[in-house]
C-alpha positions as CSV (number, residue, x, y, z in Angstrom):
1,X,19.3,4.0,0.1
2,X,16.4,6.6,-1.2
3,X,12.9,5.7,-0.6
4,X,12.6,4.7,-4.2
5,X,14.8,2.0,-3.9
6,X,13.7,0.7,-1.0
7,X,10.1,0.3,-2.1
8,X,11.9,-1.5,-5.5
9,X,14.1,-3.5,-3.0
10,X,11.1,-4.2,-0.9
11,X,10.3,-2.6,2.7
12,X,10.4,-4.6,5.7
13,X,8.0,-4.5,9.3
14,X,8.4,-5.4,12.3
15,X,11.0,-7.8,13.2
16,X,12.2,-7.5,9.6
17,X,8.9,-9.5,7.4
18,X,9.1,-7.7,4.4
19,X,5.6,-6.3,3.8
20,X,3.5,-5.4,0.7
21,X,0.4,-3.4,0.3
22,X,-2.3,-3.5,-2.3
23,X,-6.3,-1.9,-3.2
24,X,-9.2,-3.5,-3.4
25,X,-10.6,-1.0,-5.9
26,X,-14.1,-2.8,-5.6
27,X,-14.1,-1.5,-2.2
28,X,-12.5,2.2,-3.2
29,X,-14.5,4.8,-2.1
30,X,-11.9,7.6,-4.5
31,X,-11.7,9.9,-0.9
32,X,-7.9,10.2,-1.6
33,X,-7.2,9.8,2.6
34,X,-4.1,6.9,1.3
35,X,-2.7,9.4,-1.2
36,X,-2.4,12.4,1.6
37,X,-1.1,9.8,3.6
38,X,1.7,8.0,1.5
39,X,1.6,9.7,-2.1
40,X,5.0,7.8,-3.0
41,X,3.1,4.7,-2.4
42,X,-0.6,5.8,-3.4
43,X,-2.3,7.6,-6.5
44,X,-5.3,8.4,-7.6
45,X,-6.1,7.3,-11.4
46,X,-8.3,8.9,-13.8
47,X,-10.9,6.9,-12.8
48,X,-11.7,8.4,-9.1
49,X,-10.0,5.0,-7.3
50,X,-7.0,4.8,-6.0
51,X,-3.9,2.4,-7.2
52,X,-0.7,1.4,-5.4
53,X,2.6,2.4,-7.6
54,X,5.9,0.6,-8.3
55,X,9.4,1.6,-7.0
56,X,9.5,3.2,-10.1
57,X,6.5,5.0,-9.6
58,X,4.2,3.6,-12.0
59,X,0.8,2.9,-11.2
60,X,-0.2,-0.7,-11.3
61,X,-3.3,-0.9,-12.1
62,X,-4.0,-4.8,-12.1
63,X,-6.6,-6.3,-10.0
64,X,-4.9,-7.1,-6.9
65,X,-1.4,-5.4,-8.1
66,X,1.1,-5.0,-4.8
67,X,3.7,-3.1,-4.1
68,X,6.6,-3.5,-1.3
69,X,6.1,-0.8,2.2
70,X,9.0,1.2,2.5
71,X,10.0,0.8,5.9
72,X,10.4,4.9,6.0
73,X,6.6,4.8,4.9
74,X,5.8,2.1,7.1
75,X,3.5,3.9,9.5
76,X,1.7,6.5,6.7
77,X,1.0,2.9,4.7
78,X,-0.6,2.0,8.5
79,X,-2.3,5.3,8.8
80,X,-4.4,5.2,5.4
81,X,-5.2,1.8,6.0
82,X,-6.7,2.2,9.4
83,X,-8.0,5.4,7.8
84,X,-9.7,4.6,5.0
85,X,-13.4,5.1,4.4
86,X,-13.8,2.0,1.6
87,X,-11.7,-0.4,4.2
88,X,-9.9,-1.5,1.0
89,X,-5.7,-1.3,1.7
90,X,-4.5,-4.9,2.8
91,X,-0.7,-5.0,4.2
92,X,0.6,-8.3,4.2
93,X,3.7,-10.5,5.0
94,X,5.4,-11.2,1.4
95,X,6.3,-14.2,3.1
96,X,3.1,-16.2,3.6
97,X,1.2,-13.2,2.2
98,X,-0.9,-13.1,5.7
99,X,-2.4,-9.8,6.1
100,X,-1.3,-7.4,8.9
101,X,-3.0,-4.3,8.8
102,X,-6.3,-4.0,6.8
103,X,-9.7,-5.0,7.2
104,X,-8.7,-8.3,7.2
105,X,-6.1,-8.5,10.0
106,X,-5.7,-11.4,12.6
């Protein structure tokens, strides 16, 4: 399974929750640290803020647009949400959409 199909398919964490991420670009401060980090899940638009993409690698640019974690990304998804600047990537369960990593973590 390639790492584009996966993220189409949907990733999953630990113990198997499948996980999605998504930008509050309100909060975006455009430094780029998520695209270094996971460029197959993270861009950077025209605008200076940053946008998650599809499995097909289209940038969704909807307020609030998610896209599945690819469990081989899993830990670079972490990484720019831990690192981020603008505290604005949210991972959360797609099951009961509970956020996991983020500035909003339990």
């Amino acid at each position: 399974m390639t790492v584009q199909h996966e993220a189409h398919t949907g990733g999953a964490g630990e113990g198997g929750e499948l996980l999605e991420v998504w930008i509050d670009q309100d909060l975006c401060t455009g430094d780029g640290i998520c695209v270094q980090y996971a460029p197959e899940v993270f861009e950077l638009d025209i605008d200076g803020l940053a946008y998650v993409k599809s499995g097909e690698d289209e940038l969704l640019q909807e307020a609030g647009a998610s896209t599945p974690v690819p469990l081989p990304l899993l830990q670079d998804v972490v990484d720019s949400a831990k690192e981020c600047p603008g505290d604005c990537i949210h991972v959360r369960r797609v099951s009961d959409r509970v956020e996991v990593y983020g500035p909003d973590a339990e």
